[in-house]
C-alpha positions in Angstrom: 169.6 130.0 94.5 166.8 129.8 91.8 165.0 132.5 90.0 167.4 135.6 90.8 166.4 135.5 94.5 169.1 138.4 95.4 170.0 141.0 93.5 173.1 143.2 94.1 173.2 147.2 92.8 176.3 148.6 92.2 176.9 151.6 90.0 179.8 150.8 87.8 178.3 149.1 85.1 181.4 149.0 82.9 183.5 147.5 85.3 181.0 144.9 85.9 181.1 143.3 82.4 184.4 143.6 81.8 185.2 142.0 85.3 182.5 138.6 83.9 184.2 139.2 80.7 187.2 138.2 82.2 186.1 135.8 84.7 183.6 133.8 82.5 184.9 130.5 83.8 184.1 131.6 87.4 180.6 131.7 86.8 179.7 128.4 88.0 177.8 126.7 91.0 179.1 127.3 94.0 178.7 124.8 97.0 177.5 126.2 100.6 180.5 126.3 102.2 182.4 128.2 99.2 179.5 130.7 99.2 180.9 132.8 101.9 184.4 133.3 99.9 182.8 133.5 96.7 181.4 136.4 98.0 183.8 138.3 99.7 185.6 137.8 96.8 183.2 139.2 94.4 182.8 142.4 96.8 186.9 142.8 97.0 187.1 142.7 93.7 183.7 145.8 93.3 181.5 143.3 91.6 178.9 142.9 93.9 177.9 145.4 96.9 177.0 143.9 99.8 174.3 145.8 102.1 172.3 145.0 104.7 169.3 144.4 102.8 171.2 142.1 100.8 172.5 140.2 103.9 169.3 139.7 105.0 168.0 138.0 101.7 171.3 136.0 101.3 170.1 135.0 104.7 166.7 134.7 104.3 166.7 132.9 101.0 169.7 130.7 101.1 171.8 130.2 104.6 168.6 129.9 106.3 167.0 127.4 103.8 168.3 123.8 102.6 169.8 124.8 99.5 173.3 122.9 99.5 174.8 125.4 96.6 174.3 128.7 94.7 174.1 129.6 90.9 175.4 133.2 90.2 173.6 134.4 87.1 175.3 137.6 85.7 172.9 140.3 84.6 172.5 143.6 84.9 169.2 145.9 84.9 168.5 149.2 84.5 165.5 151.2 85.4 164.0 154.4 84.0 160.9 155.5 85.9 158.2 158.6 85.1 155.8 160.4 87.1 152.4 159.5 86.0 151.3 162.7 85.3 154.7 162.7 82.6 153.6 159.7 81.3 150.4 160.3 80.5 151.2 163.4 78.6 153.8 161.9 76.6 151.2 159.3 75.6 148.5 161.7 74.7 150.7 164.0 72.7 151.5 160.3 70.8 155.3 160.6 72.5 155.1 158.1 74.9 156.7 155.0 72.5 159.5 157.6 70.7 160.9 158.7 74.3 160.7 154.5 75.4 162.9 153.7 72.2 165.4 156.2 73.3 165.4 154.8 76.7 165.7 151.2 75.2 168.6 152.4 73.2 170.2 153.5 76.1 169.8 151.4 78.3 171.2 148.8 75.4 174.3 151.2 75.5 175.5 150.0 78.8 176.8 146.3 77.9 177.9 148.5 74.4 175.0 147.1 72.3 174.1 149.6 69.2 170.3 149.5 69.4 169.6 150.3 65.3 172.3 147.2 64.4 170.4 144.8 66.8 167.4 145.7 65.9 168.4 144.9 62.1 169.1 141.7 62.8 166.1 141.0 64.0 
């Protein structure tokens, strides 16, 4: 797979990265017939959830196309959403870019990242 075609949710962050952590050296390609234990494997071990939706794009984007292997890319994302009517306050009282830096900095706290020390670097 190219380009992060299928993304899986799963809630527990923390076990996620230290389950990579561990497993660095299994982060490789994967050929099409190891795919389907890969997986399983992955979702045993509360990596990965596998839903329906996902199925279908695993389908859909690899087992139904010619691709003879699959890259698993590590990541993680995390989303914050406001209501525009929220938003547009915060950005007229002049709030809008102090409350996205706290959300930044939290969001930096999940792979244990201290936002002011990274930012220094910088």
């Amino acid at each position: 797979m190219t380009s992060n075609l299928v993304w899986f949710k799963l809630e527990n962050s923390e076990h996620y990265l230290k389950f990579w952590k561990n497993n660095v050296g299994k982060i490789c390609q994967q050929k099409r017939e190891d795919v389907p234990k890969y997986l399983k494997w992955l979702v045993d071990e509360e990596v990965i959830g596998m839903t329906k939706e996902v199925e279908e794009q695993l389908k859909e984007k690899f087992y139904e196309t010619a691709m003879q292997t699959l890259n698993m890319c590590p990541g993680f994302g995390v989303l914050y959403t406001f209501n525009y009517a929220d938003a547009e306050k915060l950005d007229k009282d002049g709030k809008l870019k102090f409350v996205l830096v706290e959300k930044i900095k939290e969001a930096l706290k999940v792979p244990g990242l201290d936002a002011d020390k990274l930012l220094k670097k910088l």
